[in-house]
Each structure stands twice: as structure tokens, then as C-alpha cells.
PLY file of the C-alpha trace (Angstrom):
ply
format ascii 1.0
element vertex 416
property float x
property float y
property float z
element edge 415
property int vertex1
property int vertex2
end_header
15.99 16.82 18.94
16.98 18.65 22.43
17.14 21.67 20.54
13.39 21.83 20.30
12.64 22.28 23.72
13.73 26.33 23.67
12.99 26.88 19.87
9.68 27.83 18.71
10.30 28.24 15.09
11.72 24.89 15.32
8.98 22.97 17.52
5.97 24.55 14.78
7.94 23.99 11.52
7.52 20.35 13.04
4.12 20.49 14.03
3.39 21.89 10.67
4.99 19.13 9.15
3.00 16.65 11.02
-0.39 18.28 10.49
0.46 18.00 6.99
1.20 14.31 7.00
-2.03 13.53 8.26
-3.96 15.38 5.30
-2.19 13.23 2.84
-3.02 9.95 4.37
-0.95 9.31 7.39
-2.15 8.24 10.45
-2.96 10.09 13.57
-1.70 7.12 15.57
1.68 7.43 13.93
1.92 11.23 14.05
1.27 11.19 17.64
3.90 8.65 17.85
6.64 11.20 16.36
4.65 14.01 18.52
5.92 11.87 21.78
8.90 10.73 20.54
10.48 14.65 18.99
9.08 17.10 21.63
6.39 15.95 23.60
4.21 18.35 24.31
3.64 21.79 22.51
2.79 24.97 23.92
-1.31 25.88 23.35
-0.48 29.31 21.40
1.65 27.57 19.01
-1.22 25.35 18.05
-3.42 27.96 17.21
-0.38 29.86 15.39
0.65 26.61 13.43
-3.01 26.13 12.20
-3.45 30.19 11.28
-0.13 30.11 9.31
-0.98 26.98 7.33
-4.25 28.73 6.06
-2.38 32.22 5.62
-0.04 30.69 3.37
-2.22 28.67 1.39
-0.98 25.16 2.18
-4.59 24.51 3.77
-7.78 25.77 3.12
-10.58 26.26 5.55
-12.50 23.39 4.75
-9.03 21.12 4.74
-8.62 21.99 7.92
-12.54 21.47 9.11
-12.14 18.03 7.44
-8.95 16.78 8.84
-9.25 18.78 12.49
-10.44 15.65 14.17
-7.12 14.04 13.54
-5.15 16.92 14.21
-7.33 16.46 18.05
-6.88 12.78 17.98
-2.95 13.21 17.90
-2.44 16.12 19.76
-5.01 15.13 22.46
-2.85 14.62 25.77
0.10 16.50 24.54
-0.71 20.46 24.79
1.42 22.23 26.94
-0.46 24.28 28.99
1.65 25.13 32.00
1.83 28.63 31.14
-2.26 29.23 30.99
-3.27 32.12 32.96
-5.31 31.26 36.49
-9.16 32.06 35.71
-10.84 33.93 38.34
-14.51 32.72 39.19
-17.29 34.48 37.36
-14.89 35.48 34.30
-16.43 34.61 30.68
-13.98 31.76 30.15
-14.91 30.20 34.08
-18.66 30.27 32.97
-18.00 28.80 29.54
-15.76 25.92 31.59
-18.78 25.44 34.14
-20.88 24.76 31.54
-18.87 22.22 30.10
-18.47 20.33 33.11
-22.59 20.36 32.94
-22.19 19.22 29.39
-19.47 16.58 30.28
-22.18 15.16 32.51
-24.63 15.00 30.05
-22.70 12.98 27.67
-21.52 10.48 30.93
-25.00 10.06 31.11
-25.81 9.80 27.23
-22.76 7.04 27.40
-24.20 5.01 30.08
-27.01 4.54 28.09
-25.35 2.88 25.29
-23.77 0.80 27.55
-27.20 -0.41 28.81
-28.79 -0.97 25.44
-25.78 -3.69 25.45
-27.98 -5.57 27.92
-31.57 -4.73 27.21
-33.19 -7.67 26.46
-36.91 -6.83 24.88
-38.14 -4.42 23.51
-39.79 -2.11 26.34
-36.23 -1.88 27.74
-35.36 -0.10 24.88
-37.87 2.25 25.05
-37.18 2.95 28.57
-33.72 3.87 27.06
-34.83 5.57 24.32
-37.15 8.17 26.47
-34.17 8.42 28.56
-31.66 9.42 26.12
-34.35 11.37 24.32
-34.16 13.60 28.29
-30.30 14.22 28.12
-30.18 15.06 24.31
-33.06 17.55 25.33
-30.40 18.97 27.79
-27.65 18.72 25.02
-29.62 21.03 22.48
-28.38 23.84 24.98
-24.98 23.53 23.93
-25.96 26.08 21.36
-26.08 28.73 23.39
-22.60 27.63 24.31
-21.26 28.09 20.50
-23.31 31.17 19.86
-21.65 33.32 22.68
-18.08 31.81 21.05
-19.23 32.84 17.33
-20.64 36.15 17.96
-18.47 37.40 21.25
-15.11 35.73 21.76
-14.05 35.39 17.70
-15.08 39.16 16.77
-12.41 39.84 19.75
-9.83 37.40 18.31
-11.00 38.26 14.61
-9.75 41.84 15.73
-6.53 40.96 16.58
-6.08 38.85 13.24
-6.95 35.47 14.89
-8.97 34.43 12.21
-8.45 30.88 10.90
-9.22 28.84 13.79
-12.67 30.67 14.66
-13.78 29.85 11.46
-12.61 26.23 11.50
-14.23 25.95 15.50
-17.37 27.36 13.89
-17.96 25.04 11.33
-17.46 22.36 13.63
-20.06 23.77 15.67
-22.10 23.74 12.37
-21.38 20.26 12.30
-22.61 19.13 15.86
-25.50 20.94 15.65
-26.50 19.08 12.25
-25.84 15.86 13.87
-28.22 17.41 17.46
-30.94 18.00 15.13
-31.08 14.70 13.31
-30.81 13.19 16.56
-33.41 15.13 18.24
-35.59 14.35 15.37
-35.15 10.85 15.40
-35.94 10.96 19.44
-38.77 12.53 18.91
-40.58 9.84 16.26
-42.18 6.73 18.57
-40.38 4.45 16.86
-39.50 0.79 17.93
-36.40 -0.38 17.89
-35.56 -3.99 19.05
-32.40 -4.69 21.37
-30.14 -5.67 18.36
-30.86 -2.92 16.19
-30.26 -0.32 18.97
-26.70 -0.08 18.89
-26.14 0.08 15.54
-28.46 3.04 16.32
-26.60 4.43 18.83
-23.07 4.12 16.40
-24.49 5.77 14.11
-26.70 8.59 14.97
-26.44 9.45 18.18
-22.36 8.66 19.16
-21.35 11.34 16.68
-23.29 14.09 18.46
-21.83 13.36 22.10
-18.22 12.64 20.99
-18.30 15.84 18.85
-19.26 17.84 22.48
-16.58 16.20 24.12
-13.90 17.02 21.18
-14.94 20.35 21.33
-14.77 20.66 25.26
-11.17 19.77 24.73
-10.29 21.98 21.81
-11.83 24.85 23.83
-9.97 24.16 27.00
-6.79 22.53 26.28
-5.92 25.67 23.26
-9.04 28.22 22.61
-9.22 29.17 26.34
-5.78 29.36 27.26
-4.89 31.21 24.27
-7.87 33.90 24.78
-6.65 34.73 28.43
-3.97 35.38 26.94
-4.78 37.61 23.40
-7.42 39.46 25.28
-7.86 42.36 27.78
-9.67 42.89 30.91
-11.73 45.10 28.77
-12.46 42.76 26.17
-13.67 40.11 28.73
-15.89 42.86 30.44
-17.47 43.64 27.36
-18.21 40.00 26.83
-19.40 39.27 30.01
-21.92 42.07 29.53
-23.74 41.19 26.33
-23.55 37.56 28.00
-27.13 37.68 29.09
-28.48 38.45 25.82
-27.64 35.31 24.76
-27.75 32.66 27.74
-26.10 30.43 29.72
-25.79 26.77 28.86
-26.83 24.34 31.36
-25.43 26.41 34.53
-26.84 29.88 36.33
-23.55 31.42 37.36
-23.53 32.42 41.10
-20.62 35.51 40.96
-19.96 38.08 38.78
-16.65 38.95 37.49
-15.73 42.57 37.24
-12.11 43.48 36.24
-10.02 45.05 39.11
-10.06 49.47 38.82
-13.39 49.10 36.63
-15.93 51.93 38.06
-18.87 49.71 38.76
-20.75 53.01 38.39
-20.27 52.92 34.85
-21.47 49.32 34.56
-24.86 49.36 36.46
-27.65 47.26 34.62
-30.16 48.44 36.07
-30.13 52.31 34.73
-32.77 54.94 35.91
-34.55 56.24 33.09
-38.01 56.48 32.56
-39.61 53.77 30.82
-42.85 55.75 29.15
-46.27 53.36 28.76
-49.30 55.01 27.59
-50.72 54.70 31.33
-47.80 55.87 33.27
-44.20 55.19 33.78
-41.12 53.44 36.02
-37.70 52.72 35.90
-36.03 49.81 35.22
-34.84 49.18 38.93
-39.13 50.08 39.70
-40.32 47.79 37.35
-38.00 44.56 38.39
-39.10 45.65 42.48
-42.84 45.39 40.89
-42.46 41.98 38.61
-40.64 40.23 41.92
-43.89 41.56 44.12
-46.68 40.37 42.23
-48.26 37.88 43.89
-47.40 35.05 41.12
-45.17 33.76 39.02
-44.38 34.81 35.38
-42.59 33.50 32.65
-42.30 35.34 28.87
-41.61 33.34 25.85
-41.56 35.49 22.52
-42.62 35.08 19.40
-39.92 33.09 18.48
-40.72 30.11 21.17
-37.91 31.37 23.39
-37.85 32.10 26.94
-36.97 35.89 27.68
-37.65 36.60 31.29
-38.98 35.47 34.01
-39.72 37.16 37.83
-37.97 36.36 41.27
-40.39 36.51 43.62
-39.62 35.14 46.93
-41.28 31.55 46.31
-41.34 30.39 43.14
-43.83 27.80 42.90
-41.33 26.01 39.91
-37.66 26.77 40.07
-36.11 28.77 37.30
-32.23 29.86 36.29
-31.11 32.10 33.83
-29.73 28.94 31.97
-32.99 28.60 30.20
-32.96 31.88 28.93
-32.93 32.16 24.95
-33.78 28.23 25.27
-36.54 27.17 23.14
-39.64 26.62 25.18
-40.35 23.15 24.07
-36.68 22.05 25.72
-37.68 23.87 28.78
-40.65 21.13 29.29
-40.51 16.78 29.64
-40.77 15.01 26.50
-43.84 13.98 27.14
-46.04 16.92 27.53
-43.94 18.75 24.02
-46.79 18.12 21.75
-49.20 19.78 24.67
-47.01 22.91 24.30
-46.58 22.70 20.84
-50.52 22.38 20.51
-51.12 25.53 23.05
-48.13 27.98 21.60
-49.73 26.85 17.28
-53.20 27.56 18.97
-52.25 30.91 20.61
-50.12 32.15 16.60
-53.10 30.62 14.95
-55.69 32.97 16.74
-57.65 29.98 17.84
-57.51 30.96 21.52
-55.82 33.29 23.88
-55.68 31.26 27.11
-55.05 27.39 28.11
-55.79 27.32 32.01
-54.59 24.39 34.08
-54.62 23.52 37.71
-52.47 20.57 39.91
-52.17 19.49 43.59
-48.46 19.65 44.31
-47.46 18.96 47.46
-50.86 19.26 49.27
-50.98 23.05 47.71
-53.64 23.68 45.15
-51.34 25.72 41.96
-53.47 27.33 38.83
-51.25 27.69 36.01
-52.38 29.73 32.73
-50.74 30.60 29.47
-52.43 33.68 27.53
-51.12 34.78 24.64
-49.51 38.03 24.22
-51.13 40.60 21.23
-50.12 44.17 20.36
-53.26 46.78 19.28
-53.10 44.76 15.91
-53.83 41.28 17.32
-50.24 40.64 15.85
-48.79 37.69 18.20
-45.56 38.84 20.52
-45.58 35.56 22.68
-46.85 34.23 25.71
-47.37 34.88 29.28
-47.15 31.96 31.66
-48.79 32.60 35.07
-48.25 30.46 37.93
-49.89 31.25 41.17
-49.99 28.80 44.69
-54.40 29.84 45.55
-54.57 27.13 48.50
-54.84 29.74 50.73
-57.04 31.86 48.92
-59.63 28.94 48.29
-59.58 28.82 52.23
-60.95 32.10 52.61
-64.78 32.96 54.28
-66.39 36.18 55.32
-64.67 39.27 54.51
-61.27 41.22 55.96
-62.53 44.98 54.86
-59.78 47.55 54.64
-60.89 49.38 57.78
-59.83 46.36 60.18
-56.23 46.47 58.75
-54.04 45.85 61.88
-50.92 45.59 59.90
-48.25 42.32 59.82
-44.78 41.93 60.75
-42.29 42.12 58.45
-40.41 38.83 57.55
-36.95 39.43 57.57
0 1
1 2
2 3
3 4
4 5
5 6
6 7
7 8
8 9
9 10
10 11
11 12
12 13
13 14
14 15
15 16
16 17
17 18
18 19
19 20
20 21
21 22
22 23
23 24
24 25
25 26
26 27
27 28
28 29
29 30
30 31
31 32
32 33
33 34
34 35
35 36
36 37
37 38
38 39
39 40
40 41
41 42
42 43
43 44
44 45
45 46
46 47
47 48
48 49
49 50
50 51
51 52
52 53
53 54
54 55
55 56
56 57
57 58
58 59
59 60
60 61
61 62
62 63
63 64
64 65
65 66
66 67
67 68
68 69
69 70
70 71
71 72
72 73
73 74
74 75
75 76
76 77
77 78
78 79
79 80
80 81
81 82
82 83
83 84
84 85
85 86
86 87
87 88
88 89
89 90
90 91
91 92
92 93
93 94
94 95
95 96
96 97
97 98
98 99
99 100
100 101
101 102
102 103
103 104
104 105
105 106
106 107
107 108
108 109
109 110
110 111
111 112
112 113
113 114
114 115
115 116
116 117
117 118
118 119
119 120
120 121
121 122
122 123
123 124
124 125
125 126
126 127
127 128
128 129
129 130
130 131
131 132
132 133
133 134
134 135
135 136
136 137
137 138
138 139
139 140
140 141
141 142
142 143
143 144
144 145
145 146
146 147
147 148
148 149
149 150
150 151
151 152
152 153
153 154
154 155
155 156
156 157
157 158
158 159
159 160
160 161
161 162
162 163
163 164
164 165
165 166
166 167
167 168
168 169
169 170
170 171
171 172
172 173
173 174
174 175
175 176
176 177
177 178
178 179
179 180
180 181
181 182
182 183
183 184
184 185
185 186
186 187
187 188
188 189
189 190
190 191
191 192
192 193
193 194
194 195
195 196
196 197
197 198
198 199
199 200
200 201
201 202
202 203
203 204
204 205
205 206
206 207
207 208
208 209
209 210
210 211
211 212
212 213
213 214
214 215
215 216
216 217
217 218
218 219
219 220
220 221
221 222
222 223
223 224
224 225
225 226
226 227
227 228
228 229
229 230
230 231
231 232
232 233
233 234
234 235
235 236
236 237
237 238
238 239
239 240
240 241
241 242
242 243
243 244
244 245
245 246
246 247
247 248
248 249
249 250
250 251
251 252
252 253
253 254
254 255
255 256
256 257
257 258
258 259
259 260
260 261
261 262
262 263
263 264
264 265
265 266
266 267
267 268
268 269
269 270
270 271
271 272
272 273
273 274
274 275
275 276
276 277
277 278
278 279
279 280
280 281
281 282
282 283
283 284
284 285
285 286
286 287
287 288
288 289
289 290
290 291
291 292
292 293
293 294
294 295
295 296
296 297
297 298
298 299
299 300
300 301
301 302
302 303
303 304
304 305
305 306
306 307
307 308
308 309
309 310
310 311
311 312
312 313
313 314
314 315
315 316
316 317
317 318
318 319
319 320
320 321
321 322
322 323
323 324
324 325
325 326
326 327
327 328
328 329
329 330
330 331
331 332
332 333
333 334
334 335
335 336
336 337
337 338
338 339
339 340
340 341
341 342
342 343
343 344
344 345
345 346
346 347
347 348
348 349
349 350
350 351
351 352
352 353
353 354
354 355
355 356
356 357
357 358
358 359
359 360
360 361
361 362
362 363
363 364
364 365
365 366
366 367
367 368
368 369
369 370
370 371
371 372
372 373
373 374
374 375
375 376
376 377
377 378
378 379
379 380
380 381
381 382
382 383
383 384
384 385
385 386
386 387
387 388
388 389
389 390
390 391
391 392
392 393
393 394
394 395
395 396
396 397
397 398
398 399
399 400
400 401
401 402
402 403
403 404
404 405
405 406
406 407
407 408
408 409
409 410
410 411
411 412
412 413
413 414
414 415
């Protein structure tokens, strides 16, 4: 079969072939047996190709292919020629969307070691130990969906453009399919149940495996054929678009530190930080005014919508609690431990309810006194828009006597 090595006709024909025997029964095993033995490895972009042309000419349908594209992975895993993939530069869409895999990756290590360990837990309170622990990373794992909404609604419309439409739709309803089994999960996690040492991993098979081996099949779908195959399909222009609307939806697990910016692009034409007015009934800024004024304030503030998701939050100097944009669009109740949830849940019902409008705290942290506050947000028709959470460091203030009047001003250097 030498001739398959230069013929791509040839080499998907095959592949088609293959893909086919697995949908009426055979098994991936033996089809990745033939893979190895006829050709090897296969190009990424014929992959994709071989999978659009089945569903173009009717031998598959969608959901054929959503049912049976777990075996298609299984056999092709290890055997997707990728030496002609494009080199990523840092900061470009497809670099962030690998970063955050890696962070994902690491979640699921961790969510792995922990079905190891029920394997030795020996009462019950180990188990639980495990259990709160695993109910931590699959917090962390709920943020894969920002990960599969910027895919769904800005990398397929690109490759939807260019008639790329069959495996979009197939990736998406595996993405369907994950989150399902996150949610289930999650829910399960979040019930104090107890579970005894020998029922745990029949647990763990069945509930929560499924959900961490359906991130890692999809970290290698993406970057063993989706990514390559984008680089290729799509412009500098496309990416730059993508990377701007980026924000709006989130990062997953990871705060990129560089920004991409196609080579020749007028960075004139892409500044985010424009200079109109922005009109309030009391007096107006502009944008690049009103971030100088949010980073001065002398506290910390963090705005979670009506929807429970986080929005914004400032960049003062010293942040009393560390923040990155990864937990924007992330629900607020994954943004806090699993322990205090139903605290947050209780304060954010009370504040849509109309029950109250603020839940002050305050904590010793590090020999610093901090006063924390949440007030809900209210236009003029008491309709809720979210909350406000206000963090502020007062040990210094609560140290204060007499008075300092504005007449004995001296001034203070400027830290640099």
C-alpha cells in the first residue's frame, strides 16, 4: 500500500472505509490495527475532510457521527499526522485555548488521583475527605464551558463560513454531552451524601469518570485536528476578530499574559479603550477616565450581574484577594470554596428577593483588619442588576487619633 503515502484521494477513501466499519460493529481496536498496518498516520485536514464528506453525502448523519466519534478518537488517537501544523505564536486565540487545556489537563490529573485514592480509603471519613476534594477540582472543571462557548460561537461561525460545517456541529454536541455529565456530577457533589469505601468507585465509574475522560478526548480532538486545521482555514483577520470578542466571553482556567496582534495591523484601529464620552446624569468620563478612577479608589470591587456572573472587577495596586480575568463570565458560586456556596447563595436570593441590600463582613488576615460588604445593585425601579462586592484593608484607618486638617498638607513622595 506504498502508494498511499503521496495519494490523498487514496489515503481518505481508506479512512472512510474504516470509519464506516466501526459504525456497523467493528472494533476500534481492529481498525486501528489496519490504520497502522496500511498508512500509519493521516494528515489532520484529511480527518476533518473525511468526516465532512461522509455527512455531505449522506452515508452518516450528524448524530451517527456524535454517537460513534469516540471510536473514530479511540482508533485514530496516536496516529494524526501533524507535521505540517503551523507554529502558534504566544497570545494567538488557538495558544490561549491550548493554555487552558494544559490547566484543564491538570485538573483531571488531579480528579484521577483521587480515584486512585478512594482505592485505599478505608472508612468512611476518608471518603469524605475525597469527596470534598473532588467536589474542589470539578468546581474548577465547570469552567471548561467557557472553553466550548468561545469554540461554538467564535471559531465555527469562521469555519461555518468557509463551508466547514459537519465537524462543528458534531464537536458541539459533544460539548453538549460533557456538560450534561458536569452538571449531574456537580449536583451529586453538592448533596452531603455518605458513601462507604466500597461503594465509591463504582461511584467514581460511573458518574464522575465520564466527565473527566470526555475533557481529555476533547483536548485531543481539539489539538491533534481542530487546531491544526483552523491555523490553517483561517486568516490573520479572522483570528484578530476572535481574539477581540474573546473577553466577552472569558478565559478558562488561565489569565493570558501577551496579546497577539497580527503583523501590519494598525493598533490604532484596535484600541479598547476608545475616548468617547460616557454621559451619567451627574457628569461624564471616558472609558480610559473611568478605568484610571475604578483602579484609584481606595478598595476593591467586584460586579456580578443579575445573572450570578462575574463582569468586572478593578486593579488597584493591592488587591486585598487576587483576581484574573479567568473568572470572568464564571458563575459566582464557582468563584467561592464549597463550603461557604450556600452563604452566597443565601446573600445573592436575599439581595433578588428584596429582603436586604447589604451583608457586611469583617476578617483578620494576616495581622490586617479587611471589611468586606456585598450591596445589592438597583436601578430607579428597585429592579435588581447585581451586586457590588467591596473589599477594603481599614487596619490603618482604625489606627487613626486626632485629626490631619487639610491646611497641614505637606505633601508625600511619589512611589515609583
Amino acid at each position: 500500500m506504498s502508494e498511499l503515502i503521496n495519494n490523498s484521494e487514496k489515503r481518505k477513501e481508506l479512512l472512510k472505509h474504516m470509519i464506516l466499519q466501526i459504525h456497523e460493529g467493528e472494533a476500534p481496536d481492529m481498525v486501528r490495527e489496519q490504520l497502522v498496518r496500511l498508512m500509519s498516520k493521516i494528515p489532520y485536514g484529511e480527518v476533518v475532510e473525511v468526516e465532512q464528506e461522509l455527512i455531505s453525502e449522506g452515508q452518516l448523519s450528524d448524530a451517527e457521527v456524535l454517537q460513534f466519534c469516540d471510536l473514530h478518537t479511540q482508533a485514530l488517537e496516536g496516529h494524526i499526522d501533524q507535521s505540517g501544523a503551523q507554529e502558534i505564536p504566544a497570545g494567538h486565540p488557538v495558544d490561549v485555548f491550548i493554555q487552558e487545556n494544559k490547566a484543564l489537563q491538570q485538573v483531571v490529573e488531579k480528579c484521577e488521583k483521587v480515584y486512585s485514592d478512594f482505592n485505599t480509603a478505608e472508612n468512611p471519613e476518608q471518603v469524605r475527605a475525597l469527596m470534598m476534594e473532588l467536589r474542589q477540582q470539578f468546581n474548577n472543571l465547570a469552567d471548561v464551558d467557557k472553553h466550548y462557548q468561545r469554540k461554538e460561537n467564535l471559531l465555527f461561525p469562521y469555519l461555518e463560513k468557509i463551508g466547514i460545517t459537519g465537524p462543528p456541529k458534531v464537536m458541539w454536541g459533544k460539548h453538549d454531552e460533557v456538560r450534561d455529565m458536569l452538571k449531574s456530577a456537580n449536583e451529586a457533589l453538592a448533596v452531603e451524601a455518605r458513601i462507604t469505601p466500597e461503594e465509591a468507585d463504582a461511584v467514581c465509574s460511573m458518574l464522575f469518570n465520564p466527565v473527566t475522560k470526555g475533557i481529555a478526548d476533547m483536548i485531543m480532538k481539539e489539538e491533534e485536528i481542530l487546531f491544526p486545521m483552523s491555523m490553517d482555514k483561517l486568516t490573520d483577520t479572522d483570528w484578530h476578530e476572535i481574539a477581540q470578542q474573546t473577553i466577552e466571553i472569558g478565559y478558562c482556567l488561565y489569565d493570558p499574559q501577551e496579546v497577539w496582534t497580527p503583523e501590519g495591523l494598525d493598533h490604532s484601529l484596535t484600541d479598547k479603550t476608545p475616548g468617547e464620552q460616557i454621559q451619567l446624569p451627574s457628569g461624564s468620563f471616558n472609558a480610559r477616565e473611568l478605568e484610571a478612577i475604578l483602579n484609584t479608589l481606595p478598595f476593591d470591587i467586584t460586579f456580578v450581574d443579575k445573572n450570578d456572573k462575574v463582569k468586572y472587577f478593578s486593579q488597584g495596586a493591592e488587591r486585598i484577594f487576587q483576581r484574573n480575568r479567568a473568572i470572568l463570565n464564571r458563575d459566582v458560586r464557582m468563584c467561592h470554596p464549597p463550603s461557604s456556596v450556600h452563604v452566597v447563595d443565601q446573600i445573592v436570593n436575599d439581595f433578588k428577593s428584596g429582603r436586604t441590600d447589604s451583608a457586611p463582613f469583617w476578617i483578620q488576615m494576616k495581622g490586617q483588619f479587611i471589611h468586606i460588604e456585598y450591596f445589592a445593585l438597583r436601578d430607579e425601579k428597585n429592579q435588581y442588576l447585581g451586586t457590588l462586592e467591596v473589599s477594603q484593608n481599614l487596619t490603618s484607618k482604625r489606627a487613626l487619633e486626632g485629626e490631619q486638617r487639610i491646611l497641614s498638607y505637606a505633601g508625600n513622595e511619589r512611589e515609583q
